[in-house]
Each structure stands twice: as C-alpha cells, then as structure tokens.
Biopython code that builds the backbone (N, CA, C, O; Angstrom):
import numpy as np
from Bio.PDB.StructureBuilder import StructureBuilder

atoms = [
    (1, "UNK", "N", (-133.283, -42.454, 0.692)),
    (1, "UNK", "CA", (-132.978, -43.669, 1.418)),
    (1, "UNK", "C", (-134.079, -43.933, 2.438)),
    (1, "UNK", "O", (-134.572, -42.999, 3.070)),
    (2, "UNK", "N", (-134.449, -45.123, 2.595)),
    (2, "UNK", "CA", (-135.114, -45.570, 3.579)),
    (2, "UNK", "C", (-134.837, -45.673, 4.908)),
    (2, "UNK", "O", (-133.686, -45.673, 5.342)),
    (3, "UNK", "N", (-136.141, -45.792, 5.810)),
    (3, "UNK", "CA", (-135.901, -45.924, 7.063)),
    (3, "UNK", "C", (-134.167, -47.596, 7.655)),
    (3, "UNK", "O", (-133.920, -48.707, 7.186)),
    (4, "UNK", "N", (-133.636, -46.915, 8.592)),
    (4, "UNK", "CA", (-132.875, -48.406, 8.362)),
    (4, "UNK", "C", (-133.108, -48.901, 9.979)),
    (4, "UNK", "O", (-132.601, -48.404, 10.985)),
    (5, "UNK", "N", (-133.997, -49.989, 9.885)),
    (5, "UNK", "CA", (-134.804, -50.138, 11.176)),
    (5, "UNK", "C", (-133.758, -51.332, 11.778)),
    (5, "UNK", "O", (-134.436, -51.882, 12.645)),
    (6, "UNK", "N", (-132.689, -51.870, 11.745)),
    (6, "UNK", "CA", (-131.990, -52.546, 12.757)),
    (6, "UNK", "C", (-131.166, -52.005, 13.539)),
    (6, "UNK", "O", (-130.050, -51.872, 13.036)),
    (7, "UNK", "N", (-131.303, -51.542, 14.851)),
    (7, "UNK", "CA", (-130.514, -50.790, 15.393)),
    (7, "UNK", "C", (-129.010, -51.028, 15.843)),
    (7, "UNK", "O", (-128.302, -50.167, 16.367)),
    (8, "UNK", "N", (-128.592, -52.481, 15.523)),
    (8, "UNK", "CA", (-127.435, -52.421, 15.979)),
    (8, "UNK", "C", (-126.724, -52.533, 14.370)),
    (8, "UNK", "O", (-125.495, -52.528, 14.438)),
    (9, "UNK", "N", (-127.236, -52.626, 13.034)),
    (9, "UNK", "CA", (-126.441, -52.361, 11.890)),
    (9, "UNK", "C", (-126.546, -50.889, 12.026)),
    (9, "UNK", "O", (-125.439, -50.377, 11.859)),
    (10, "UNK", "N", (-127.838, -49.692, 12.364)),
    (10, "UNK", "CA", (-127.412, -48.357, 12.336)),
    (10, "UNK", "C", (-126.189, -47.815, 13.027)),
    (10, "UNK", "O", (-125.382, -46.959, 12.665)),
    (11, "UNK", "N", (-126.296, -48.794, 14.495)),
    (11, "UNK", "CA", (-124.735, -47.974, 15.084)),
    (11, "UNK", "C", (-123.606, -48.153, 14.607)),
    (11, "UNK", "O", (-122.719, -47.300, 14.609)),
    (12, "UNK", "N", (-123.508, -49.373, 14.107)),
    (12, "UNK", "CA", (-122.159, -49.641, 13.619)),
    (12, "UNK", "C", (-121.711, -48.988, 12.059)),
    (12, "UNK", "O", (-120.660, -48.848, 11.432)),
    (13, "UNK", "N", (-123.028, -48.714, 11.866)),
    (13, "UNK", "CA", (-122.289, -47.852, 10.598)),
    (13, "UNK", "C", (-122.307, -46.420, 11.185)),
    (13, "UNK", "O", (-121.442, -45.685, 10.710)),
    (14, "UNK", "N", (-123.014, -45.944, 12.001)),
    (14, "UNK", "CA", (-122.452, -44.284, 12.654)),
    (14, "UNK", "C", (-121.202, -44.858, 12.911)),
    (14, "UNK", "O", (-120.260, -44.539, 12.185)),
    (15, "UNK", "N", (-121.009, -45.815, 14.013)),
    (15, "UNK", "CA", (-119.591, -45.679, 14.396)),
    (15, "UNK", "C", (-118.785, -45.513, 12.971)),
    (15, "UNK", "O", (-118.474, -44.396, 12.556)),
    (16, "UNK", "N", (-118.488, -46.669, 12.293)),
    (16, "UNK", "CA", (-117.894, -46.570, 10.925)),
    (16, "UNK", "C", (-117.732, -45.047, 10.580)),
    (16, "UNK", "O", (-116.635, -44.499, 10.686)),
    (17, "UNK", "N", (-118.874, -44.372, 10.157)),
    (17, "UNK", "CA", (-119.222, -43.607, 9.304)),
    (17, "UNK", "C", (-118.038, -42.419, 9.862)),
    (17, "UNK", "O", (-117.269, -41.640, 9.300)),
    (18, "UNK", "N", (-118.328, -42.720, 11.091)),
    (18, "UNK", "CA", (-117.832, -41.083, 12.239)),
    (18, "UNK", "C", (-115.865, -41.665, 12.037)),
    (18, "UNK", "O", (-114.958, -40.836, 11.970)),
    (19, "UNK", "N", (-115.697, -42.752, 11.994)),
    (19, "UNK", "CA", (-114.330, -43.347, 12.473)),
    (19, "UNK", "C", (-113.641, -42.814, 10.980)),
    (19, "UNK", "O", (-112.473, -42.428, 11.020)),
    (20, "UNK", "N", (-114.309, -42.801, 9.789)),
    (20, "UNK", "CA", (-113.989, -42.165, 8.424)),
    (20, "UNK", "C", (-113.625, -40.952, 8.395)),
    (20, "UNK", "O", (-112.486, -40.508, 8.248)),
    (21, "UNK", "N", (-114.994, -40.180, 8.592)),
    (21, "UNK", "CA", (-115.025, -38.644, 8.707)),
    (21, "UNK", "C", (-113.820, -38.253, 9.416)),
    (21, "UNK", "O", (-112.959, -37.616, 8.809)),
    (22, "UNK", "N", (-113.626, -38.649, 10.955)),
    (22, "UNK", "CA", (-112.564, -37.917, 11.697)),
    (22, "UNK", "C", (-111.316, -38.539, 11.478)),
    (22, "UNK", "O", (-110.425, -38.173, 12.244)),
    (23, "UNK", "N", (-110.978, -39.518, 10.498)),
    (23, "UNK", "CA", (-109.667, -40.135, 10.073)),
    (23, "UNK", "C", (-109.357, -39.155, 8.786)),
    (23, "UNK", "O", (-108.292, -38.635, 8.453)),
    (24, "UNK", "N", (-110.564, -39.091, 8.225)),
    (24, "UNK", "CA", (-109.904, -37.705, 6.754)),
    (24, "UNK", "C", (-109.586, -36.494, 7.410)),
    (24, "UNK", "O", (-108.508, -35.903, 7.346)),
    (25, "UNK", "N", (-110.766, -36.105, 8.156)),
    (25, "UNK", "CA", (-110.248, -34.862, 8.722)),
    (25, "UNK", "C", (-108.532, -34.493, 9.112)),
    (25, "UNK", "O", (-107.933, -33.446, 8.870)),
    (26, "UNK", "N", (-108.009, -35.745, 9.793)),
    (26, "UNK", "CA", (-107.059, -35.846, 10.250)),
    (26, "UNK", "C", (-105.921, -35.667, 9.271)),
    (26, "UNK", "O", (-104.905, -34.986, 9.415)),
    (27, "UNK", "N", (-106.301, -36.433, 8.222)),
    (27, "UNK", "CA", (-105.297, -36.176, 6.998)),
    (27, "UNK", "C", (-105.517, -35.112, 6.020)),
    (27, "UNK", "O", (-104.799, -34.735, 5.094)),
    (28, "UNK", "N", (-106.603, -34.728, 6.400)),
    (28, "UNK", "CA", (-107.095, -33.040, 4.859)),
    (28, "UNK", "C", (-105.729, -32.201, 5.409)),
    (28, "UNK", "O", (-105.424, -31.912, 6.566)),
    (29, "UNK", "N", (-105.237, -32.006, 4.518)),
    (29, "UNK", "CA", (-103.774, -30.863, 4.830)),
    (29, "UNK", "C", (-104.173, -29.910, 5.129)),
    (29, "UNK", "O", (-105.319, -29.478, 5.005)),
    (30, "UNK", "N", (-102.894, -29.249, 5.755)),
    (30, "UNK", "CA", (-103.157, -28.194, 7.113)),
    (30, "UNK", "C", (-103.539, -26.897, 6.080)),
    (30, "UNK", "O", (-104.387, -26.092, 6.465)),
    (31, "UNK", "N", (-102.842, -26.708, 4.665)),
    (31, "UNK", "CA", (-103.163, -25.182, 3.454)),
    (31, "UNK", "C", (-104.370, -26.204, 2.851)),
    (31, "UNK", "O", (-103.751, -27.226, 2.556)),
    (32, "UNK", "N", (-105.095, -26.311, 2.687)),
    (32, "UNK", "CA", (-105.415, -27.247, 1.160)),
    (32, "UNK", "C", (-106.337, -26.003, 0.485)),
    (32, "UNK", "O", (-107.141, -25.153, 0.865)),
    (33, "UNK", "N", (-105.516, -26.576, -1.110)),
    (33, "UNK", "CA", (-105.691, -25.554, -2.297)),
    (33, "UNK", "C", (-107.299, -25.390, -2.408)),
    (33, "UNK", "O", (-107.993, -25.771, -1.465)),
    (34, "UNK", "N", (-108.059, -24.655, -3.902)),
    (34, "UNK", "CA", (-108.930, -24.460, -3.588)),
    (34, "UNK", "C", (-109.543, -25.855, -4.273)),
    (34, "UNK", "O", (-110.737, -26.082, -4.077)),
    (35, "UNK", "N", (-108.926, -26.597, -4.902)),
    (35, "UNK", "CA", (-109.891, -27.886, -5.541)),
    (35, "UNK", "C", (-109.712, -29.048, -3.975)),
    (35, "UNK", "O", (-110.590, -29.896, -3.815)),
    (36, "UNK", "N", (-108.816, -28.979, -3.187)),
    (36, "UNK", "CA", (-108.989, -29.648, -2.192)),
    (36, "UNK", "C", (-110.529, -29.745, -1.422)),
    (36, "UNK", "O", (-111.351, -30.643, -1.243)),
    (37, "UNK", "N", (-110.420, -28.195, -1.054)),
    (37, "UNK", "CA", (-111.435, -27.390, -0.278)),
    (37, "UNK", "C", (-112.772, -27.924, -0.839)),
    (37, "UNK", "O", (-113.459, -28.549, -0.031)),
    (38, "UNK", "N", (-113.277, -27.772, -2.163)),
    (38, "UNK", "CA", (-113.939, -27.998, -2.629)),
    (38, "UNK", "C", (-114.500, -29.773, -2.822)),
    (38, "UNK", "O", (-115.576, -30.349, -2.658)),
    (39, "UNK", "N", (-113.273, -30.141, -3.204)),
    (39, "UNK", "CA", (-113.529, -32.164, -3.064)),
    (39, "UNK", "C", (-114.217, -32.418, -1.515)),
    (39, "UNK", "O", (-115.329, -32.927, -1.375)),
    (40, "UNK", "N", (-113.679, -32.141, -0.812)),
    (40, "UNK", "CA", (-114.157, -32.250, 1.187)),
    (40, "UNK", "C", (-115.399, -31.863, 0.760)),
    (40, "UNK", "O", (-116.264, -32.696, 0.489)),
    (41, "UNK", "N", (-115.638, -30.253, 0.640)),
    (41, "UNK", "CA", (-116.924, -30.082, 0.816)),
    (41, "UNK", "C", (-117.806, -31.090, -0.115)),
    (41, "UNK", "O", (-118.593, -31.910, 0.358)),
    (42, "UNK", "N", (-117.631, -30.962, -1.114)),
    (42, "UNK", "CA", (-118.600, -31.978, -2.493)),
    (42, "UNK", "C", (-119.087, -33.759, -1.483)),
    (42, "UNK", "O", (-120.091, -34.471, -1.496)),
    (43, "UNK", "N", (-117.841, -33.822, -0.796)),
    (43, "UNK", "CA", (-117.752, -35.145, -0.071)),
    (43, "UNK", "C", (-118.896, -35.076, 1.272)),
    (43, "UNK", "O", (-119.906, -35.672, 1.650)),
    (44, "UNK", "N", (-118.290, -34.295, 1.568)),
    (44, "UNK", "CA", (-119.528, -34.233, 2.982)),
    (44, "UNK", "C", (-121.320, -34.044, 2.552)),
    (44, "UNK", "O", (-122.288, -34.617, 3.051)),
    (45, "UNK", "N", (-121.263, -33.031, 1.463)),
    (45, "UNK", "CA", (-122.692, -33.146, 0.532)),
    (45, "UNK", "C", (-123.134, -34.205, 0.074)),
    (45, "UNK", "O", (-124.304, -34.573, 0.178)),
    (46, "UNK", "N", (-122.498, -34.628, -0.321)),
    (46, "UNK", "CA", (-123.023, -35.771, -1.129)),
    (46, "UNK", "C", (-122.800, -37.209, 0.044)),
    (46, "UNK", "O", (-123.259, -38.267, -0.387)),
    (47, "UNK", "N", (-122.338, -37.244, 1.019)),
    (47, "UNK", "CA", (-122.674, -38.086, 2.239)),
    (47, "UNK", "C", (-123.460, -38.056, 2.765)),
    (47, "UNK", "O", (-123.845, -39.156, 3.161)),
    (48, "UNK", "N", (-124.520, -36.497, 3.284)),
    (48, "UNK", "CA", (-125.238, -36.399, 3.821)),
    (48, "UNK", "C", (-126.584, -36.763, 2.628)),
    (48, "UNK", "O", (-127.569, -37.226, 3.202)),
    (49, "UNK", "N", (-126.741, -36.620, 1.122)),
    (49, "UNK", "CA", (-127.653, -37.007, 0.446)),
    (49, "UNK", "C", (-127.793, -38.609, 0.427)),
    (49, "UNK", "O", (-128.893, -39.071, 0.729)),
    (50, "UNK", "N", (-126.949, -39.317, 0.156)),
    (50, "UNK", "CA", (-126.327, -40.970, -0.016)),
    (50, "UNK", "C", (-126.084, -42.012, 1.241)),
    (50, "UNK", "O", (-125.737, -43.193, 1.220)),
    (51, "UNK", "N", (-126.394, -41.142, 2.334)),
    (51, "UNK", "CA", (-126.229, -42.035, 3.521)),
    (51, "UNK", "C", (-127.167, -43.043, 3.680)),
    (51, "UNK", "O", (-128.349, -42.717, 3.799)),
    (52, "UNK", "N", (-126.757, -44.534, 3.707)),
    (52, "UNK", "CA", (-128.004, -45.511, 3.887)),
    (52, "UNK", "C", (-129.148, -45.447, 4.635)),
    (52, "UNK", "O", (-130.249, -45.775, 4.193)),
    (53, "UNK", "N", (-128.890, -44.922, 6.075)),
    (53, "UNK", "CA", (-130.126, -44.300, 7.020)),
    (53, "UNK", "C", (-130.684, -43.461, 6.539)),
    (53, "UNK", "O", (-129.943, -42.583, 6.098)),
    (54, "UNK", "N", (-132.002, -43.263, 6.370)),
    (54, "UNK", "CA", (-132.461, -42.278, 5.434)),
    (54, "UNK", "C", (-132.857, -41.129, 6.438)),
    (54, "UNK", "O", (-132.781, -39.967, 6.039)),
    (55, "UNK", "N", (-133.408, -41.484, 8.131)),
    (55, "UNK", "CA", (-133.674, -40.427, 8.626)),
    (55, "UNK", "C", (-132.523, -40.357, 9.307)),
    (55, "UNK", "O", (-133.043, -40.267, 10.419)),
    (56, "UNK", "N", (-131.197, -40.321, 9.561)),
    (56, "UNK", "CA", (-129.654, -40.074, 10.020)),
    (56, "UNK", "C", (-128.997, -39.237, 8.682)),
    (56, "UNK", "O", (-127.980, -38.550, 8.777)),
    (57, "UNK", "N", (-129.738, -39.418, 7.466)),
    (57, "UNK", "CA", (-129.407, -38.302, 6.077)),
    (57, "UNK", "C", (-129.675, -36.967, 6.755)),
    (57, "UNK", "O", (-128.918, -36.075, 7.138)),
    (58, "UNK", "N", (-131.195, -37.139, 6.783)),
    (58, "UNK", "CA", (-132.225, -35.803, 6.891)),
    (58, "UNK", "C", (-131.399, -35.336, 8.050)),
    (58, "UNK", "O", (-130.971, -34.187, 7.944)),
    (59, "UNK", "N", (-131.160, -35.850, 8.889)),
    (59, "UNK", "CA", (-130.924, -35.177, 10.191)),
    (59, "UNK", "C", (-129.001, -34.295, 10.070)),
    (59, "UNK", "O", (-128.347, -33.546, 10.796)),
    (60, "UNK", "N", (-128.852, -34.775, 9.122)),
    (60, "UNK", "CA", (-127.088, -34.188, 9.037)),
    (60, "UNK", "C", (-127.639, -33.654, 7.913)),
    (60, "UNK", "O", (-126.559, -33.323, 7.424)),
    (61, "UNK", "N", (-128.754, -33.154, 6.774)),
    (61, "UNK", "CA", (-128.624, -32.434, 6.132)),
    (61, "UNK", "C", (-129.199, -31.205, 6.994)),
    (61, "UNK", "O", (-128.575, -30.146, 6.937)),
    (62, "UNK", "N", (-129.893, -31.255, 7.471)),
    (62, "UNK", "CA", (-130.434, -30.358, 8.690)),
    (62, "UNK", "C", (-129.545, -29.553, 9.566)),
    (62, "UNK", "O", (-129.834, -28.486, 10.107)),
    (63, "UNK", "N", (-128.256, -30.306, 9.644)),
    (63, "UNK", "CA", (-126.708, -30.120, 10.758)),
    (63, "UNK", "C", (-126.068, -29.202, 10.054)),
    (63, "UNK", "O", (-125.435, -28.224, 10.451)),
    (64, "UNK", "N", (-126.360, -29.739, 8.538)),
    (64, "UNK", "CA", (-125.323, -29.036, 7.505)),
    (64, "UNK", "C", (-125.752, -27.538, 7.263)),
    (64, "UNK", "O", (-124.919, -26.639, 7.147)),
    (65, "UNK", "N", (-127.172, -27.328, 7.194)),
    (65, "UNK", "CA", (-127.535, -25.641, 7.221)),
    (65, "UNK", "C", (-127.347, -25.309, 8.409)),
    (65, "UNK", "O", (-127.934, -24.228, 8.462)),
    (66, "UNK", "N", (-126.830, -25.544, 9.632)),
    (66, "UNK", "CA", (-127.070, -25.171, 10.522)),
    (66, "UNK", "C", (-125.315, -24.822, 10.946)),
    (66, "UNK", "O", (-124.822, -24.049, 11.768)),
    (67, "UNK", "N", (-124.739, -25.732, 10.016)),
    (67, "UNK", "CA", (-123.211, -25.969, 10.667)),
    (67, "UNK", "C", (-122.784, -26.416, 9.229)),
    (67, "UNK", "O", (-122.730, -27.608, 8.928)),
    (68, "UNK", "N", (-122.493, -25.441, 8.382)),
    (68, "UNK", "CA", (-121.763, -25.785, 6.983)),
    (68, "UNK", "C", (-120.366, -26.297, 7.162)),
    (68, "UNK", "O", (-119.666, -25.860, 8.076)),
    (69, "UNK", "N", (-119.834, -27.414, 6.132)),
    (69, "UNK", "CA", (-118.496, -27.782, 6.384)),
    (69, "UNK", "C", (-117.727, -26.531, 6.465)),
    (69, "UNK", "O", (-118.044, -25.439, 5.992)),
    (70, "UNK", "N", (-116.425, -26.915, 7.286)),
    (70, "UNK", "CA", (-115.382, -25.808, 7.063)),
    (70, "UNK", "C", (-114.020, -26.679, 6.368)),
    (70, "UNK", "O", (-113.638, -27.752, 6.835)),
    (71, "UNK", "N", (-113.495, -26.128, 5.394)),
    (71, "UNK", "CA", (-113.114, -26.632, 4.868)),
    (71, "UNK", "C", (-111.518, -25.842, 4.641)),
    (71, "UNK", "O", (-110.856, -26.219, 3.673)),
    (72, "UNK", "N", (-110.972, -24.807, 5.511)),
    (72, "UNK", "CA", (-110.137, -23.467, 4.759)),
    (72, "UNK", "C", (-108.644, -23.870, 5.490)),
    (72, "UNK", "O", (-107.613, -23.197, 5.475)),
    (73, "UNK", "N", (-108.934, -25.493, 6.279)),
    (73, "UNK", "CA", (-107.057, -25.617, 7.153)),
    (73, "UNK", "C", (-108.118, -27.414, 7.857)),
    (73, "UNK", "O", (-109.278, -27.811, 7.966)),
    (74, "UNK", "N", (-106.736, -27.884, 8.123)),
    (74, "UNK", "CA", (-107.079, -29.308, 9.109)),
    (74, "UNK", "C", (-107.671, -29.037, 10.197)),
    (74, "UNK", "O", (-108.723, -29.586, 10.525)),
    (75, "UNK", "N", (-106.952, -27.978, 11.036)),
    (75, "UNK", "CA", (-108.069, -27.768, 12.222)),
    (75, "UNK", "C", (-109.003, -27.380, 11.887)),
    (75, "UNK", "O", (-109.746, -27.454, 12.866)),
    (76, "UNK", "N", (-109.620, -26.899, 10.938)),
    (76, "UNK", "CA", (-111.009, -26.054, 10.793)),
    (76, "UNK", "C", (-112.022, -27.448, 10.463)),
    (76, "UNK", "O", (-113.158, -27.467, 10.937)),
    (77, "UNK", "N", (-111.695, -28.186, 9.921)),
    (77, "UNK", "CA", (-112.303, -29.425, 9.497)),
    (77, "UNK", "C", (-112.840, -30.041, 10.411)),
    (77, "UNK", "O", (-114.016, -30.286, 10.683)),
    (78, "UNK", "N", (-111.074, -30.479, 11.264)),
    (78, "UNK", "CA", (-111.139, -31.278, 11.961)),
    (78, "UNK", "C", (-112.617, -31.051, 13.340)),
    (78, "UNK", "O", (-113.525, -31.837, 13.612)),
    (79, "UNK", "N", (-112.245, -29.410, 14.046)),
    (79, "UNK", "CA", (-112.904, -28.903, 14.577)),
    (79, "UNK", "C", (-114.539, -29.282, 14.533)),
    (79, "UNK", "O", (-115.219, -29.825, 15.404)),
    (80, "UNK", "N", (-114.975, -28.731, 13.014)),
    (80, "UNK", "CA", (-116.081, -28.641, 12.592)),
    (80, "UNK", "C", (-116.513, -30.138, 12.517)),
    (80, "UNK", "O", (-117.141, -30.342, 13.556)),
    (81, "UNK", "N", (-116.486, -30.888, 12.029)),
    (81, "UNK", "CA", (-116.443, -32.962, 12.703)),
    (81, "UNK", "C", (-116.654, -32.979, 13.595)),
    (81, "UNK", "O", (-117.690, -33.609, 13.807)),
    (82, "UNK", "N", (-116.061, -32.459, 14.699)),
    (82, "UNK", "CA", (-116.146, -32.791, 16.015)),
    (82, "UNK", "C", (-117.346, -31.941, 16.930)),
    (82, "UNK", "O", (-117.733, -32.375, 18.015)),
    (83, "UNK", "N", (-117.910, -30.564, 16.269)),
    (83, "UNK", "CA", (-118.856, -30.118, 16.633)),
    (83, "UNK", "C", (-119.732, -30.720, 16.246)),
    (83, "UNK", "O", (-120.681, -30.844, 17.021)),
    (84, "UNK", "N", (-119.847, -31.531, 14.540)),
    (84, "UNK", "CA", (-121.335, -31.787, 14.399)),
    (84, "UNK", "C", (-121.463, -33.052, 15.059)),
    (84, "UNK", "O", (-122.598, -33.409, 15.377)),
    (85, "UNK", "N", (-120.180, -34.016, 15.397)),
    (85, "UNK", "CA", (-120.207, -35.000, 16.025)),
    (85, "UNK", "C", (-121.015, -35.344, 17.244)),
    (85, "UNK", "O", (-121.542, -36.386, 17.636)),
    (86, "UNK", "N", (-120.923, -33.913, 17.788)),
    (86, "UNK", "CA", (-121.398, -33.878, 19.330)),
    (86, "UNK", "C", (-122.740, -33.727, 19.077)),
    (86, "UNK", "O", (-123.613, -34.449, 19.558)),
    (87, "UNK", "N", (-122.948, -32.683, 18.236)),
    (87, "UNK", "CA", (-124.761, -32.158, 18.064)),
    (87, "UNK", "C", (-125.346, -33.311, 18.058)),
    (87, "UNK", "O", (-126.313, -33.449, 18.806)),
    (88, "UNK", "N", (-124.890, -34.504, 17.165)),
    (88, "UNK", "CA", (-125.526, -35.945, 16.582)),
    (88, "UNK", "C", (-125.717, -36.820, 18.426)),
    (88, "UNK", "O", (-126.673, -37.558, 18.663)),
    (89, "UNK", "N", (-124.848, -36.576, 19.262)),
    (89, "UNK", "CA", (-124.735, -37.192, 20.143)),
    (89, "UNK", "C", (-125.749, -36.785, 20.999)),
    (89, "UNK", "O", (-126.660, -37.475, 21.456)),
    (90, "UNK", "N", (-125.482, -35.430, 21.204)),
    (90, "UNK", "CA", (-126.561, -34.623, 22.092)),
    (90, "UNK", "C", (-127.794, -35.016, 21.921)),
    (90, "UNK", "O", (-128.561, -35.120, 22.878)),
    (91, "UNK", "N", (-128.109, -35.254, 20.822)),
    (91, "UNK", "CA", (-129.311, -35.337, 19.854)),
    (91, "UNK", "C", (-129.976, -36.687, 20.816)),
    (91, "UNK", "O", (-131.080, -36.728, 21.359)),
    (92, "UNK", "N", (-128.650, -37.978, 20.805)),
    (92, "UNK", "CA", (-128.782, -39.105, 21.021)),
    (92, "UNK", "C", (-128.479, -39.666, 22.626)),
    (92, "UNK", "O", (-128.365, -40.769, 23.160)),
    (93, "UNK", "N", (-128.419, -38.251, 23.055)),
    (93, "UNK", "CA", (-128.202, -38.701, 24.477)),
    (93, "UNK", "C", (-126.829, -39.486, 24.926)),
    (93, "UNK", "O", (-126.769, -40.301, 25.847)),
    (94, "UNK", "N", (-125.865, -39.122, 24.184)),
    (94, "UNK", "CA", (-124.495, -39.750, 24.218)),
    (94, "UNK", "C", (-123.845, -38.708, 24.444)),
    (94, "UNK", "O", (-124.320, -37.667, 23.991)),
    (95, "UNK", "N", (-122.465, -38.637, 25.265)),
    (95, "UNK", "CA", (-121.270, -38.176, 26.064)),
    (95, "UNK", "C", (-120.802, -37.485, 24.436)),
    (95, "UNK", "O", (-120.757, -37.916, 23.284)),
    (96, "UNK", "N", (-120.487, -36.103, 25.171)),
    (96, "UNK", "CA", (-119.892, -35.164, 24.593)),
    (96, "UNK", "C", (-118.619, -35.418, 24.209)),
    (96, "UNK", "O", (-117.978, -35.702, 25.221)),
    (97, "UNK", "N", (-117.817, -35.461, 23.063)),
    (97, "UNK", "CA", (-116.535, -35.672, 23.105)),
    (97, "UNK", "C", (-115.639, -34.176, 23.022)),
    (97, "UNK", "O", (-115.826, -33.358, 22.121)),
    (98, "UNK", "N", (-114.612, -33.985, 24.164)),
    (98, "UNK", "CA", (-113.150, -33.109, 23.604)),
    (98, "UNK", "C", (-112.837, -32.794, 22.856)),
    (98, "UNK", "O", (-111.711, -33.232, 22.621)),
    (99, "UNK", "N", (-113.447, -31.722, 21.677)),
    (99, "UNK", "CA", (-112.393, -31.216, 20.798)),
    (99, "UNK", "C", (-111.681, -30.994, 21.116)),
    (99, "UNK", "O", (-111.080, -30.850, 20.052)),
    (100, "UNK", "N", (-110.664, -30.656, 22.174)),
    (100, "UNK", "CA", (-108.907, -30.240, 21.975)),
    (100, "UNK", "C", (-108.483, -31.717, 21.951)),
    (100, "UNK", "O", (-107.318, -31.901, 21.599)),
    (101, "UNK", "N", (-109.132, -32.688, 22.227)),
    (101, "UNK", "CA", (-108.650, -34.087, 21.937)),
    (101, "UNK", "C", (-108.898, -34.976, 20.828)),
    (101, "UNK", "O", (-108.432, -36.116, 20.825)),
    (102, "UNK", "N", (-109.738, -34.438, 19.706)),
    (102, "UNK", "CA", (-109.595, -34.673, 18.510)),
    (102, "UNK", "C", (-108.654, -35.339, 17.838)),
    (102, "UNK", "O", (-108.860, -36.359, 17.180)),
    (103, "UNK", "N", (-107.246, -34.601, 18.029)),
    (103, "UNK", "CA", (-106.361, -35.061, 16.971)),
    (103, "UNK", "C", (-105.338, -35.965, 17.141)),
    (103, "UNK", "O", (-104.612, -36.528, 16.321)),
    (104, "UNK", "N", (-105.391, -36.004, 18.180)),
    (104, "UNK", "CA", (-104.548, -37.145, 19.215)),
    (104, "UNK", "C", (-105.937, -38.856, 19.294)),
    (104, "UNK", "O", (-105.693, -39.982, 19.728)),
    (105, "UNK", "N", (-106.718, -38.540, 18.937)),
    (105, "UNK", "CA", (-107.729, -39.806, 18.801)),
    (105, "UNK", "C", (-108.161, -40.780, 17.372)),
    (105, "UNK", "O", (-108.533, -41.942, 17.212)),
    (106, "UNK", "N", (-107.863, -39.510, 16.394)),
    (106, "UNK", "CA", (-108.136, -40.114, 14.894)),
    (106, "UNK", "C", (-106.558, -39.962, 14.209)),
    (106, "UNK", "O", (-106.428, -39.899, 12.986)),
    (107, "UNK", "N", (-105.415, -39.913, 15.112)),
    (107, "UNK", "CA", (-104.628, -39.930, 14.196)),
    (107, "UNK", "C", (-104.425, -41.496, 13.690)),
    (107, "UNK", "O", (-104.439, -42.419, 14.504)),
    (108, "UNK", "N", (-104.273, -41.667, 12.549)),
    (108, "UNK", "CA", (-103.894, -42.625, 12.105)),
    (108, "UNK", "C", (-102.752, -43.527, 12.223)),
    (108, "UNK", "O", (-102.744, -44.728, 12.493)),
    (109, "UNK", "N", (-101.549, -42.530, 11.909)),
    (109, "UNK", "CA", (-99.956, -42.885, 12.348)),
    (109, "UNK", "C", (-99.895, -43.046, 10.807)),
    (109, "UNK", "O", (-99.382, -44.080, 10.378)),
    (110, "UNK", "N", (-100.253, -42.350, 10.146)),
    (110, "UNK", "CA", (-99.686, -42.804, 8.744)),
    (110, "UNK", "C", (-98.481, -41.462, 8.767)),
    (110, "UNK", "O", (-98.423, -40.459, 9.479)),
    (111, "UNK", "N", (-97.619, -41.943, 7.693)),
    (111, "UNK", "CA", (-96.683, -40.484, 7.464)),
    (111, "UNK", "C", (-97.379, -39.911, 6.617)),
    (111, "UNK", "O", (-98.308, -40.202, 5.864)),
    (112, "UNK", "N", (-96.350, -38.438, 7.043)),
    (112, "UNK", "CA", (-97.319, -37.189, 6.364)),
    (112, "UNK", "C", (-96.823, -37.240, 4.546)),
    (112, "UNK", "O", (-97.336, -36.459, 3.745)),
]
sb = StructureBuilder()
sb.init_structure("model")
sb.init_model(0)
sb.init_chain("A")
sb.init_seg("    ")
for serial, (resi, resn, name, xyz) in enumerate(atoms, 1):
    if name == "N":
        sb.init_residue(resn, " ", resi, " ")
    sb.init_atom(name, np.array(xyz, "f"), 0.0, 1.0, " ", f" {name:<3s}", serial, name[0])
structure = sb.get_structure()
C-alpha cells in the first residue's frame, strides 16, 4: 500500500480502524475455541498486511513482532488492543488510554 498523504482521511480511518478492533475485542468470547483463536489472529495479520496507509501497515507490522496478538480469553485480546493502541499513540504523541477502562468504553450493548 501506498503512502496515504491526506491527513485528516488518515485519522479518521485510525479512528475507524481502532473503534473496530476494540468493538471485536469486546465481543471475542471470554473461552474461544481453537478455530476462534486462530480467525482473530489470521484477522489482525492480514490487517496489518491490507491496511490502506501503507506506512501505518509497516508500523503495526513492526508492533506485531514486538507485541504478537493474544488471542487465549476476551481480556487477553482486549488487553493486548489496548497496549498496542497506546504504543501507536506514544508513537504519535497522543494521551495514553486506561486499560482497566477498556471494557466499559467499547462495549457495544449488544446481548451476549
């Protein structure tokens, strides 16, 4: 993917992008089997190859050796989102967000 040089279509698709990620997280079930485990991870791989920003790819494939999905319960997910969330921020000079406030922020309100 190419450079994506308008900066206010790049944020709004981080925002987007991040408002996705931590809305699945929220719903990946709390056991999930091992083809679950595996779909998440396949998903987050293949997001970080396919992402329209081409240098916001590189930079979360970079996150990803550094910080592999966790994929083994909802909090572990959820958690792990919210760490690489921050790294991306840090990165960007943006406010750290609360993981213990995670799940109370992307819940959806859908039933379980």
């Amino acid at each position: 993917m190419g450079h994506l040089g308008n900066a206010t279509v790049k944020a709004e698709l981080g925002r987007s992008t991040w408002k996705l990620l931590h809305t699945m997280m929220a719903r990946y079930p709390e056991e999930p089997n091992a083809s679950e485990r595996e779909a998440l991870n396949q998903f987050i791989l293949l997001l970080s190859r396919l992402y329209p920003c081409g240098e916001c790819a590189e930079h979360f494939q970079r996150l990803l050796q550094d910080y592999p999905p966790q994929t083994s319960s909802r909090v572990a997910a959820s958690q792990w989102a919210c760490v690489v969330h921050n790294k991306v921020n840090e990165r960007l000079g943006k406010d750290q967000f609360d993981c213990n406030e995670i799940a109370d922020k992307y819940s959806c309100g859908c039933d379980e």
